[in-house]
PyMOL CGO cylinders between C-alpha atoms (Angstrom):
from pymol import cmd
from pymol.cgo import CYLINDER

trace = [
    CYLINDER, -54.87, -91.07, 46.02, -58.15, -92.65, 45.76, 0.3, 1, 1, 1, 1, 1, 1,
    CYLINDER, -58.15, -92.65, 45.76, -60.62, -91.93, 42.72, 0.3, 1, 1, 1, 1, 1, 1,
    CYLINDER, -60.62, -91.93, 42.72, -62.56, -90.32, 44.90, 0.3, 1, 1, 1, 1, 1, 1,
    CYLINDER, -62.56, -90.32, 44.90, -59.96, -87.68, 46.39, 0.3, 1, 1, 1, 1, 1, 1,
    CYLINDER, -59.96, -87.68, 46.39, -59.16, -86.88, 42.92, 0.3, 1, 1, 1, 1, 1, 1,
    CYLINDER, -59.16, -86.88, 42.92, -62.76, -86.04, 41.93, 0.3, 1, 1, 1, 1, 1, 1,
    CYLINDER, -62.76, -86.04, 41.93, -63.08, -84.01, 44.94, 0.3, 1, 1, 1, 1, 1, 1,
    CYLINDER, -63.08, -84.01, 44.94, -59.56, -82.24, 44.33, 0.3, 1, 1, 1, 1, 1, 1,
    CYLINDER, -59.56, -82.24, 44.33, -59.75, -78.64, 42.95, 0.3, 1, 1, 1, 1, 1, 1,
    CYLINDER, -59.75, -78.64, 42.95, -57.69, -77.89, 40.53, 0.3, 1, 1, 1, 1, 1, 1,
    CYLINDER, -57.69, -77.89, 40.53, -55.01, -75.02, 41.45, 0.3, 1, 1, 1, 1, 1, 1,
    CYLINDER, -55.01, -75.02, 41.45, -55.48, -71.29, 39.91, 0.3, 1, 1, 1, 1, 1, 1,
    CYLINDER, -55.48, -71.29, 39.91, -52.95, -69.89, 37.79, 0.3, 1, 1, 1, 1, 1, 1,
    CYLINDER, -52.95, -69.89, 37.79, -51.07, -66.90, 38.98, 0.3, 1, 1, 1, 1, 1, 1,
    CYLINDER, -51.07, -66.90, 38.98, -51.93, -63.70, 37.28, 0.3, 1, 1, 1, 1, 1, 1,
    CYLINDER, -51.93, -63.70, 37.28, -49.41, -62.01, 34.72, 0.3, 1, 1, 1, 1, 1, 1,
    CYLINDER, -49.41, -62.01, 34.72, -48.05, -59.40, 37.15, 0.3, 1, 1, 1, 1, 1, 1,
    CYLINDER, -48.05, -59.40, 37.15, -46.79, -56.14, 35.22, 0.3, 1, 1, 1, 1, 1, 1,
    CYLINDER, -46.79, -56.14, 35.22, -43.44, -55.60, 33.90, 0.3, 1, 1, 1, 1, 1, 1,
    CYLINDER, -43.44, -55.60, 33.90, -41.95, -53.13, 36.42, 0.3, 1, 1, 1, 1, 1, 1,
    CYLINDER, -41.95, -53.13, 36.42, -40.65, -50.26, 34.08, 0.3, 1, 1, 1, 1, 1, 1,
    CYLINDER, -40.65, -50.26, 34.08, -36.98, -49.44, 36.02, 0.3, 1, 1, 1, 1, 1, 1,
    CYLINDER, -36.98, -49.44, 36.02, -34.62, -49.32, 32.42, 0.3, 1, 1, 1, 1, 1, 1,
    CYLINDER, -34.62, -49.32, 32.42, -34.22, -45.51, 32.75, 0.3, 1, 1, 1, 1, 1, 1,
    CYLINDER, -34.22, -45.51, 32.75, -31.73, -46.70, 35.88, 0.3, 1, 1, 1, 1, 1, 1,
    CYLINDER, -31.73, -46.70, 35.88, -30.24, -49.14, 33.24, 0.3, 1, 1, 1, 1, 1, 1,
    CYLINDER, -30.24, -49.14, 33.24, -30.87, -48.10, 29.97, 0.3, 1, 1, 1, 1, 1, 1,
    CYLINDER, -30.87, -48.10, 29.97, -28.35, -46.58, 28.21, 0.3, 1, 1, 1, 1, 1, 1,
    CYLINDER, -28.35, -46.58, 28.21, -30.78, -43.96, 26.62, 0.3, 1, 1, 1, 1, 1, 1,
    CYLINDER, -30.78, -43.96, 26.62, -33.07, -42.02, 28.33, 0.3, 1, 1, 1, 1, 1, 1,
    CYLINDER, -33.07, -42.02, 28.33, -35.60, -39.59, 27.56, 0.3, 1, 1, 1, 1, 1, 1,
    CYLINDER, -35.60, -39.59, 27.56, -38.22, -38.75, 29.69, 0.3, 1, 1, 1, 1, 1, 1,
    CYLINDER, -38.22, -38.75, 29.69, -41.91, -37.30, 29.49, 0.3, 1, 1, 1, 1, 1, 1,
    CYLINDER, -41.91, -37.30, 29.49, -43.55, -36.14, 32.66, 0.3, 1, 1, 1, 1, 1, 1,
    CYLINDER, -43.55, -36.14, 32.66, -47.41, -37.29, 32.73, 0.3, 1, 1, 1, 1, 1, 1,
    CYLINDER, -47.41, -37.29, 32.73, -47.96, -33.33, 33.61, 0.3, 1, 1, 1, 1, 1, 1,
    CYLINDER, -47.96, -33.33, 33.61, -46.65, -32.60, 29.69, 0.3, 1, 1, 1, 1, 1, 1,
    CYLINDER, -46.65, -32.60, 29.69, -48.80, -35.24, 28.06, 0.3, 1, 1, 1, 1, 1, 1,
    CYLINDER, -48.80, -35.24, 28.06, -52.23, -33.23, 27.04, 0.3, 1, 1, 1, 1, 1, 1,
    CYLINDER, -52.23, -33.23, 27.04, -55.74, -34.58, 26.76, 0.3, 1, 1, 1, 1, 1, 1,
    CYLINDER, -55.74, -34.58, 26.76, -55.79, -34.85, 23.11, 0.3, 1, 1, 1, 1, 1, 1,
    CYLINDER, -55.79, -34.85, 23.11, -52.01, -36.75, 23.48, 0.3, 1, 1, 1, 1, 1, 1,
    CYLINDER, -52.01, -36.75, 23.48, -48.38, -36.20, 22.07, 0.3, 1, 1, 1, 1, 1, 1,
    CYLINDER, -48.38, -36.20, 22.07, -46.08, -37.30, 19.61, 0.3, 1, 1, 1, 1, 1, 1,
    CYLINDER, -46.08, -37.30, 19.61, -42.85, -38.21, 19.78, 0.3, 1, 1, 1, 1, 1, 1,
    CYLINDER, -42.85, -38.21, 19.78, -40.37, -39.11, 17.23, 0.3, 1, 1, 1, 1, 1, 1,
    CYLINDER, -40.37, -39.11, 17.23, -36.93, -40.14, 18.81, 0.3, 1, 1, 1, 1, 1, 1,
    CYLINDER, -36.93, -40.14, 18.81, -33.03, -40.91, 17.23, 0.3, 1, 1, 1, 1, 1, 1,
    CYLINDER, -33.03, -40.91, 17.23, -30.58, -41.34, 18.82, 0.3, 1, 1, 1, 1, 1, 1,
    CYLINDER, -30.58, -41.34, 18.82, -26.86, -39.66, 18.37, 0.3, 1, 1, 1, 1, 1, 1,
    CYLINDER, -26.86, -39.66, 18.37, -24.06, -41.97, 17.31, 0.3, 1, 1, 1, 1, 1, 1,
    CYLINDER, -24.06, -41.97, 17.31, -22.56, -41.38, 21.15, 0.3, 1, 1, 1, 1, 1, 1,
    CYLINDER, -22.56, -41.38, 21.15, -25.87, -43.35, 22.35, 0.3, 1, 1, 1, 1, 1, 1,
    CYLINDER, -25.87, -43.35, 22.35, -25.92, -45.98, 19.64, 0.3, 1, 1, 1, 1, 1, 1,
    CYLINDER, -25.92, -45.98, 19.64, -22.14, -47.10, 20.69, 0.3, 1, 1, 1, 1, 1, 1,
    CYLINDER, -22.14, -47.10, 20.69, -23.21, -47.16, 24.60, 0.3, 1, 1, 1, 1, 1, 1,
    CYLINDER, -23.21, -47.16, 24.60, -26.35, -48.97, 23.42, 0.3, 1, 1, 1, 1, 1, 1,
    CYLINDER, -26.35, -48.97, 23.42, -23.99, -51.58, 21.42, 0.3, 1, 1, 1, 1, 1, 1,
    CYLINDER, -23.99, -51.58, 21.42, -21.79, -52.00, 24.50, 0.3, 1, 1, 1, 1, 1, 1,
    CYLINDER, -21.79, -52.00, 24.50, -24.00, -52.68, 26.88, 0.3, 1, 1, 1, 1, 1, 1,
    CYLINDER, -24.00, -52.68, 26.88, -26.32, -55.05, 24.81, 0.3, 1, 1, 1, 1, 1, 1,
    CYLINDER, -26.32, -55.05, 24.81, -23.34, -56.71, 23.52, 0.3, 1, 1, 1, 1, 1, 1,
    CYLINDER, -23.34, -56.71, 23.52, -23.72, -55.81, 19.97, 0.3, 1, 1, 1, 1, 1, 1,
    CYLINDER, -23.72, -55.81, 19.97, -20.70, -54.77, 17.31, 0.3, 1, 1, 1, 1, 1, 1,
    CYLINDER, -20.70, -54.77, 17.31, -22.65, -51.30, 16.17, 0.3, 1, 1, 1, 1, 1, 1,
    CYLINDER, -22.65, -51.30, 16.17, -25.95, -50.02, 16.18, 0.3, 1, 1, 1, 1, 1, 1,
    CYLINDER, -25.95, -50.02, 16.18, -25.97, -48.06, 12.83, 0.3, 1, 1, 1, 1, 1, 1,
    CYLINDER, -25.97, -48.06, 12.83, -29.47, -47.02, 13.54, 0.3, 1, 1, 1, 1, 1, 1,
    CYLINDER, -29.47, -47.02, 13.54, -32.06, -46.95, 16.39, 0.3, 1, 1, 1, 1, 1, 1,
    CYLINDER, -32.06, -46.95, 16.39, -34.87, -44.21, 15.81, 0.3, 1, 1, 1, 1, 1, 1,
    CYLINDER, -34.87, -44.21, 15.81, -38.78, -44.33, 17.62, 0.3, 1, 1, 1, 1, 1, 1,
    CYLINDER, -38.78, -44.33, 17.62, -42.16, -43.04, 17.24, 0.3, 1, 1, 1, 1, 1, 1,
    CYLINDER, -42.16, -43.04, 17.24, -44.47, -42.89, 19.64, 0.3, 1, 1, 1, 1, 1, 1,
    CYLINDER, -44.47, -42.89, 19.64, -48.24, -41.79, 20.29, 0.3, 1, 1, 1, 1, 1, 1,
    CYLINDER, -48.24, -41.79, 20.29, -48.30, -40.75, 24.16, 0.3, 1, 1, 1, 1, 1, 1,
    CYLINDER, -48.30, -40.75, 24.16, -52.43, -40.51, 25.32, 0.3, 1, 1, 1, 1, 1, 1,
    CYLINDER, -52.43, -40.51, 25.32, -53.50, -39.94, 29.01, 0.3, 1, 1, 1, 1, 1, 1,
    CYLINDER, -53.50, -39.94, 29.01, -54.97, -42.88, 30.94, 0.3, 1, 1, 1, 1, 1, 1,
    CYLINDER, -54.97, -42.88, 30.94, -56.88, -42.19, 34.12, 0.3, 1, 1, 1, 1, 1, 1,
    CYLINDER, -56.88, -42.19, 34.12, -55.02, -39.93, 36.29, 0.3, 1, 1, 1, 1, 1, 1,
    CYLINDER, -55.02, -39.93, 36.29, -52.01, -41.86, 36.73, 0.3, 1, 1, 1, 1, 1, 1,
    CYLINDER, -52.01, -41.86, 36.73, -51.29, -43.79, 33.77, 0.3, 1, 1, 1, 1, 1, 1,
    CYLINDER, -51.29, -43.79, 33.77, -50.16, -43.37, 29.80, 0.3, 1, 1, 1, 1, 1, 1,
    CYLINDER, -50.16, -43.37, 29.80, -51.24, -45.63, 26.51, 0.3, 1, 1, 1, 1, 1, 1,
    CYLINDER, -51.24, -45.63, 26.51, -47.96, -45.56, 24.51, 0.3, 1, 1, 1, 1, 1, 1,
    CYLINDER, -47.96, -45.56, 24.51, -47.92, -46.74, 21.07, 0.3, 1, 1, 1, 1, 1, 1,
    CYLINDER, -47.92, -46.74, 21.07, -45.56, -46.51, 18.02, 0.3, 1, 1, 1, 1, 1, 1,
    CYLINDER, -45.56, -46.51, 18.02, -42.94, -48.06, 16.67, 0.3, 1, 1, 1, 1, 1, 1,
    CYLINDER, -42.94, -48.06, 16.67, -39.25, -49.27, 17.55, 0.3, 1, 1, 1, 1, 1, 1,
    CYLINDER, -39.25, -49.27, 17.55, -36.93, -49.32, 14.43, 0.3, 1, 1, 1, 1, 1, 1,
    CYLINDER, -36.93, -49.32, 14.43, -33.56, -50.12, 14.40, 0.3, 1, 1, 1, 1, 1, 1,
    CYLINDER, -33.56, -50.12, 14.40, -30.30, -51.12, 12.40, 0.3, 1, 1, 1, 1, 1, 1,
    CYLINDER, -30.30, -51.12, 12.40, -27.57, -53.41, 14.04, 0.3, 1, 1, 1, 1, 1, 1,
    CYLINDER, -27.57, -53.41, 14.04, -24.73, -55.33, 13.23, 0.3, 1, 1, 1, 1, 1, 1,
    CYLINDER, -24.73, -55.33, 13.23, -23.76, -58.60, 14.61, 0.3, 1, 1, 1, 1, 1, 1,
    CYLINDER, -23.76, -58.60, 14.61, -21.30, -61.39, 14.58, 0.3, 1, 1, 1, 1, 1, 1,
    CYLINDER, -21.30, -61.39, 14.58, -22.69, -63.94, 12.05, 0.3, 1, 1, 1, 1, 1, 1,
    CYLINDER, -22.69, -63.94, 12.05, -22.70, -66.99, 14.10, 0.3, 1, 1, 1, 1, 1, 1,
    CYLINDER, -22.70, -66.99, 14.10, -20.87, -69.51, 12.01, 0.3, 1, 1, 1, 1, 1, 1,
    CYLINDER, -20.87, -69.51, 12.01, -18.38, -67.58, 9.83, 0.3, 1, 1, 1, 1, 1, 1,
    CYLINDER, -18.38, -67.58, 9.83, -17.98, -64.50, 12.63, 0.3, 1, 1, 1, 1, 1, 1,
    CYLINDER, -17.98, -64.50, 12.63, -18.02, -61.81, 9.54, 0.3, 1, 1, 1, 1, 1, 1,
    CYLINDER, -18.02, -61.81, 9.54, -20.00, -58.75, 10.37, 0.3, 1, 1, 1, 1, 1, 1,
    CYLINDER, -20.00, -58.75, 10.37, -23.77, -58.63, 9.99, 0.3, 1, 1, 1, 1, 1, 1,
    CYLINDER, -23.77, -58.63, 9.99, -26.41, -56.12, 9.48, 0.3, 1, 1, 1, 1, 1, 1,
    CYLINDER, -26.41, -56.12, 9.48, -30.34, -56.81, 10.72, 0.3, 1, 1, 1, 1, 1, 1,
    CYLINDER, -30.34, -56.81, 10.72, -33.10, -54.80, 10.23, 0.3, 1, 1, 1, 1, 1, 1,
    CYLINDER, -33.10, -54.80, 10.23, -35.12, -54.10, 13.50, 0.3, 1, 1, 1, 1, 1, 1,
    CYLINDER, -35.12, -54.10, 13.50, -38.66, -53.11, 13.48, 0.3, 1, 1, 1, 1, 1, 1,
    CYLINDER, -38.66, -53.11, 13.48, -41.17, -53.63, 16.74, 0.3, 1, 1, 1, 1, 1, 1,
    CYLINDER, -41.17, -53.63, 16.74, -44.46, -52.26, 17.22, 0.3, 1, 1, 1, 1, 1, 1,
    CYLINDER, -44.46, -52.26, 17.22, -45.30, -50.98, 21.08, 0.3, 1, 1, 1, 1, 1, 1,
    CYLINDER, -45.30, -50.98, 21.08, -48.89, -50.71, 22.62, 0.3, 1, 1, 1, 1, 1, 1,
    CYLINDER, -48.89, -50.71, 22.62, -48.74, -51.01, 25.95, 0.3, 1, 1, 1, 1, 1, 1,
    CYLINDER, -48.74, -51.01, 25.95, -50.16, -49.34, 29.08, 0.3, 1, 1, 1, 1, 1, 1,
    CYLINDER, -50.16, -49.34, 29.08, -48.14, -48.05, 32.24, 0.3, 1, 1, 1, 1, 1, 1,
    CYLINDER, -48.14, -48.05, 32.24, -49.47, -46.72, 35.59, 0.3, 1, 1, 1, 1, 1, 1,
    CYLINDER, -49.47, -46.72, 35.59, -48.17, -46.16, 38.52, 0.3, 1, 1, 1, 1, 1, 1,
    CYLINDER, -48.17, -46.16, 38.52, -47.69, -48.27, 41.66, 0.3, 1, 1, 1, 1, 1, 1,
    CYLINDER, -47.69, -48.27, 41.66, -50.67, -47.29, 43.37, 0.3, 1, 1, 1, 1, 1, 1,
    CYLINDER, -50.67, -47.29, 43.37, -52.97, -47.19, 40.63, 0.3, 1, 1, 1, 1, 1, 1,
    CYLINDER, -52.97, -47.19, 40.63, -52.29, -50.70, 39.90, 0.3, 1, 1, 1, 1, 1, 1,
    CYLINDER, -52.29, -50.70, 39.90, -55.30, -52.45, 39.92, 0.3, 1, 1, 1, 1, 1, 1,
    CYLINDER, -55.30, -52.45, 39.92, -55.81, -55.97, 41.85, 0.3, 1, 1, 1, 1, 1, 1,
    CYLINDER, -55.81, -55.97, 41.85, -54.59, -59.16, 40.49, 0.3, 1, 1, 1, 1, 1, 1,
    CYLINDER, -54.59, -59.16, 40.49, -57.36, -61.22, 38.75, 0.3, 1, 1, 1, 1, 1, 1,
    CYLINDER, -57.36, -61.22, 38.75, -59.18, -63.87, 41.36, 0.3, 1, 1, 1, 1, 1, 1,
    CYLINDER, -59.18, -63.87, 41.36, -60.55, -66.04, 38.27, 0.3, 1, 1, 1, 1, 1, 1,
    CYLINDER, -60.55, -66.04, 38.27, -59.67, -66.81, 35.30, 0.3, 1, 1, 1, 1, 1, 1,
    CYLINDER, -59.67, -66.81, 35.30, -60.54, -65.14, 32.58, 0.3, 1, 1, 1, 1, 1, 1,
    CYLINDER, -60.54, -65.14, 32.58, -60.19, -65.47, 29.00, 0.3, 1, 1, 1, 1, 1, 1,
    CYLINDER, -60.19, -65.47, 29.00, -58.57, -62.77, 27.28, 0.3, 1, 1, 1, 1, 1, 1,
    CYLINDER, -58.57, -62.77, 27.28, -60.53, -62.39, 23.74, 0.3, 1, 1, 1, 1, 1, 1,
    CYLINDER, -60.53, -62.39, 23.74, -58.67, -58.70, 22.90, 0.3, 1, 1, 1, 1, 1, 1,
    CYLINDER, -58.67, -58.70, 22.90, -55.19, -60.61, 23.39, 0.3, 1, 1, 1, 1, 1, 1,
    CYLINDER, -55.19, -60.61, 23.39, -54.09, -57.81, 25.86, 0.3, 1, 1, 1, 1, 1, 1,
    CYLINDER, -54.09, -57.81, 25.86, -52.13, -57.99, 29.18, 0.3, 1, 1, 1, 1, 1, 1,
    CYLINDER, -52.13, -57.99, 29.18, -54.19, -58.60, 32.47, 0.3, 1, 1, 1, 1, 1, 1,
    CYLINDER, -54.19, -58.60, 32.47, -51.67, -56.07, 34.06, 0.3, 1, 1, 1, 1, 1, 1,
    CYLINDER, -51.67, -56.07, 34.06, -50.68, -53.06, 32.96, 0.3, 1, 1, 1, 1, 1, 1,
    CYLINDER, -50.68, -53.06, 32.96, -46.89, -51.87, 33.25, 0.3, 1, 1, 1, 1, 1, 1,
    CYLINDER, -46.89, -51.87, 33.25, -45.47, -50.31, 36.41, 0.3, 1, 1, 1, 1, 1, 1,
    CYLINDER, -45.47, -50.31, 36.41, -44.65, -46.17, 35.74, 0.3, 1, 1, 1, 1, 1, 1,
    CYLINDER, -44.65, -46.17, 35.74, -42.32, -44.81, 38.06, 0.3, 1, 1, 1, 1, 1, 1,
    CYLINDER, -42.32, -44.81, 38.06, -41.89, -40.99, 39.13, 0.3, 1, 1, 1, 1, 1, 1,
    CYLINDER, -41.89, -40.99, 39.13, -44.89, -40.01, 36.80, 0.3, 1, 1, 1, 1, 1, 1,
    CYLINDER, -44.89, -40.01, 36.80, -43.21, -39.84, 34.13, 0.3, 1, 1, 1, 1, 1, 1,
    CYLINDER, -43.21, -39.84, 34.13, -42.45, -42.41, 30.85, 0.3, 1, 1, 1, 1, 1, 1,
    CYLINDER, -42.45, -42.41, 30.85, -38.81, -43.14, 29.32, 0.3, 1, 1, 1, 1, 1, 1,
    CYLINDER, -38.81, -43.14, 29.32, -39.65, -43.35, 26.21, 0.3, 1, 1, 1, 1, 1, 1,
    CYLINDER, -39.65, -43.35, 26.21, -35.60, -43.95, 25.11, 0.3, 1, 1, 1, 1, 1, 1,
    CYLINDER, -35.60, -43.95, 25.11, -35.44, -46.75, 27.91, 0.3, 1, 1, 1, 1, 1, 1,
    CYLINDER, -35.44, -46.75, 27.91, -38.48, -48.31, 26.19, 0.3, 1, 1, 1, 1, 1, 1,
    CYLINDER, -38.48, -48.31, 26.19, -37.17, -48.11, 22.73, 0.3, 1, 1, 1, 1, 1, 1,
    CYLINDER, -37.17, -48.11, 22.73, -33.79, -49.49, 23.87, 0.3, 1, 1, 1, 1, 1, 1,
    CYLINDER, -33.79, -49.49, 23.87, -36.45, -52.81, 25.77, 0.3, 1, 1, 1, 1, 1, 1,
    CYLINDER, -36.45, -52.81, 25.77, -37.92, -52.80, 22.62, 0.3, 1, 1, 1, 1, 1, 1,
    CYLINDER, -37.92, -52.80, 22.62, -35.05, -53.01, 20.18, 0.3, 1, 1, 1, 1, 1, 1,
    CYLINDER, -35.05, -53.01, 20.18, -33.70, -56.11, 22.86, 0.3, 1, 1, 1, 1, 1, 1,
    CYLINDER, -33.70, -56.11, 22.86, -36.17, -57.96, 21.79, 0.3, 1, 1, 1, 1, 1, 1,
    CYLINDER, -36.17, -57.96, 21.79, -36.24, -57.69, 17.95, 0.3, 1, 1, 1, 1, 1, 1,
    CYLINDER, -36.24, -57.69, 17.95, -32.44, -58.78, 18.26, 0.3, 1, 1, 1, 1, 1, 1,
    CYLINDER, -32.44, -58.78, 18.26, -31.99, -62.25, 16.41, 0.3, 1, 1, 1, 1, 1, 1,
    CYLINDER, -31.99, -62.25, 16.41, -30.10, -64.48, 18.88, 0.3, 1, 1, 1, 1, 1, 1,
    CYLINDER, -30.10, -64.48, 18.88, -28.74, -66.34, 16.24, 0.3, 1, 1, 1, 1, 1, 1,
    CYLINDER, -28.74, -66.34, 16.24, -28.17, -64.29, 12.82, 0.3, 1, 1, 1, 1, 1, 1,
    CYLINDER, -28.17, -64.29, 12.82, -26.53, -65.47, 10.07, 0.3, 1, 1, 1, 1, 1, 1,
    CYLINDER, -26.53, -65.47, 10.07, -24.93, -64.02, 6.86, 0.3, 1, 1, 1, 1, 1, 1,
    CYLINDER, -24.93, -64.02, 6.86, -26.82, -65.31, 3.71, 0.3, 1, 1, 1, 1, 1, 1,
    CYLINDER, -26.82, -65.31, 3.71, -26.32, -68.19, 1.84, 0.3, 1, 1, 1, 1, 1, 1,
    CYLINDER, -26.32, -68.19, 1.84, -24.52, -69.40, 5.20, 0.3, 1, 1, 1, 1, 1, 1,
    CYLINDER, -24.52, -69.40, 5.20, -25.74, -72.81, 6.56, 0.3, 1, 1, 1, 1, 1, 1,
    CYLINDER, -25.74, -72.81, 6.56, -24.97, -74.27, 10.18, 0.3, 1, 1, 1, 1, 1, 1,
    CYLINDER, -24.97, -74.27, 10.18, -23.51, -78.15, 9.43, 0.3, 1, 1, 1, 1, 1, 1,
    CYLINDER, -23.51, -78.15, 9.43, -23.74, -80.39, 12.04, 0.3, 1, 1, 1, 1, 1, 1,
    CYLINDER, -23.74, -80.39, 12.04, -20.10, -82.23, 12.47, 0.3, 1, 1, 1, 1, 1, 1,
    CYLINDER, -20.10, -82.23, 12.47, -20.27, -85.59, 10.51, 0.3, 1, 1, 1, 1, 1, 1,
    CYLINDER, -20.27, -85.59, 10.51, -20.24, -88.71, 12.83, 0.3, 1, 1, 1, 1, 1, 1,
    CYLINDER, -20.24, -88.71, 12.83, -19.05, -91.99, 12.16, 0.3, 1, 1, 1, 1, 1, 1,
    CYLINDER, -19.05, -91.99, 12.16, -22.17, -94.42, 10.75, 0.3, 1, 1, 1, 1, 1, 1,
    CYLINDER, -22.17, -94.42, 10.75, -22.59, -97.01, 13.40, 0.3, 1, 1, 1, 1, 1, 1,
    CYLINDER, -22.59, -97.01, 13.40, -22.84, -100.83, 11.84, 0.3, 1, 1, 1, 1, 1, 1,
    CYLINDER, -22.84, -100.83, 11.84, -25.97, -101.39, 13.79, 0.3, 1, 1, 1, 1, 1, 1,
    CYLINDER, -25.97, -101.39, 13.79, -27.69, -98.84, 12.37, 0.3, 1, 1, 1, 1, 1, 1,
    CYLINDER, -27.69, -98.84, 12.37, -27.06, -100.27, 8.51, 0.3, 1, 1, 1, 1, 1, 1,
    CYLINDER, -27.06, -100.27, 8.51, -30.58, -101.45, 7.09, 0.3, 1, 1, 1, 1, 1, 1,
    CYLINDER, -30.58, -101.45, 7.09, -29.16, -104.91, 6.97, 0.3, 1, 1, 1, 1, 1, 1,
    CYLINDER, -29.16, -104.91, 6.97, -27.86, -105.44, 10.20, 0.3, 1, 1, 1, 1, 1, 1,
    CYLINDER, -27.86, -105.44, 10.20, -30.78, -107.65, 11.61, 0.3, 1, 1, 1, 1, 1, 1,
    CYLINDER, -30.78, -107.65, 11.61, -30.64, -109.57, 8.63, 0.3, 1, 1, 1, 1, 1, 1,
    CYLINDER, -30.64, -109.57, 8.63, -27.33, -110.30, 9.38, 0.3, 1, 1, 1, 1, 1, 1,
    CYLINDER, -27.33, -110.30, 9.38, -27.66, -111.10, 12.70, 0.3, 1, 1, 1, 1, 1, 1,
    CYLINDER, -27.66, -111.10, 12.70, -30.76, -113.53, 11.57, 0.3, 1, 1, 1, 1, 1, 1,
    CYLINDER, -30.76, -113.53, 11.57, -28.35, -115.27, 8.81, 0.3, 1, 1, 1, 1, 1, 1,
    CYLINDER, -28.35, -115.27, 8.81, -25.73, -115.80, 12.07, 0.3, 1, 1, 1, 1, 1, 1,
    CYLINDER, -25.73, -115.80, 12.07, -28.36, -117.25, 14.06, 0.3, 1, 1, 1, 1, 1, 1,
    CYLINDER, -28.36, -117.25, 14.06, -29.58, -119.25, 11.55, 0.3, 1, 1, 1, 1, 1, 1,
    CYLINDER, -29.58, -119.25, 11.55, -26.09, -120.57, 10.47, 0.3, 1, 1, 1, 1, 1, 1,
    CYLINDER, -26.09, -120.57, 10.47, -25.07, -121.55, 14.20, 0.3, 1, 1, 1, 1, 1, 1,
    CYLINDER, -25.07, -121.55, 14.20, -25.30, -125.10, 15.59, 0.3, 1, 1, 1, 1, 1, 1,
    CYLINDER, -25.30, -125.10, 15.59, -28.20, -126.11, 18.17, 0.3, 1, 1, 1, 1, 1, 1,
    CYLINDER, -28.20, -126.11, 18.17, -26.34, -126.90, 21.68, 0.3, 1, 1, 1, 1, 1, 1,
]
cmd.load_cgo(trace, "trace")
């Protein structure tokens, strides 16, 4: 390509961040649902635990030795006509498999949740231009289905993700297997190799 077919080149758009398409209440193991109809003007609040009969399906299906503890609190407000603000928080106790020793390990989950869902229709169109988001919030909102929010699907989404991948017990390190030092790498290899070369006779 010439210098002059690059000038002239335009540089290709991003995509837009499409919204996360809220279906978990078909998955989730926990589900409690609020109908937009029963969210007032001034909002609702909810404050959510869940039985020990939901915590072990939870830990089953997320893979998970227990879940001790998983409780939410959330702020429900009215956006537009189609559409809920939900805010709150996601906290949670689980246990885990310590990845190096395998003993049992507890973690302390705790996720904050502000987000926005609407429904299909209401979505509104993907950005032509880009455009720097300042606030730091989505250029989509989230996808609600059936006018209605599962608020124990969204705790379970949010408790996924506080979920270390790789805990630990304390005190415990990870320790790389030891490999064997290699003679080239010793600091006076190419020394040596210059006190060969110098040693050997010309041809």
């Amino acid at each position: 390509m010439s210098e002059r077919e690059r000038r002239d080149r335009k540089p290709e758009r991003p995509k837009p961040r499409q919204g996360r398409d809220h279906q978990l209440k078909v998955e989730s193991p926990w589900s409690f649902e609020i109908p937009l109809a029963e969210i007032p003007d001034t909002g609702r609040h909810v404050e959510l635990r869940a039985d020990q009969p939901t915590r072990e399906v939870v830990a089953q299906t997320v893979g998970l030795v227990a879940v001790p503890r998983l409780e939410a609190t959330f702020d429900l407000a009215p956006f537009s006509d189609s559409g809920v603000r939900v805010s709150g928080t996601v906290s949670a106790t689980v246990e885990q498999r310590c990845v190096v020793t395998l003993e049992p390990v507890l973690n302390e989950i705790n996720e904050e949740v502000d987000l926005i869902l609407v429904e299909r229709g209401a979505m509104p169109p993907p950005r032509t231009t880009l455009d720097i988001d300042v606030a730091g919030e989505s250029d989509m909102p989230d996808v609600l289905h059936d006018r209605a929010v599962d608020l124990g699907a969204l705790a379970t989404e949010f408790m996924i993700l506080g979920i270390d991948p790789y805990p630990r017990k304390p005190g415990v390190q990870f320790e790389a297997p030891l490999e064997a030092p290699n003679p080239a790498d010793h600091p006076f290899a190419a020394l040596a190799v210059l006190k060969k070369d110098s040693g050997s006779k010309p041809q």
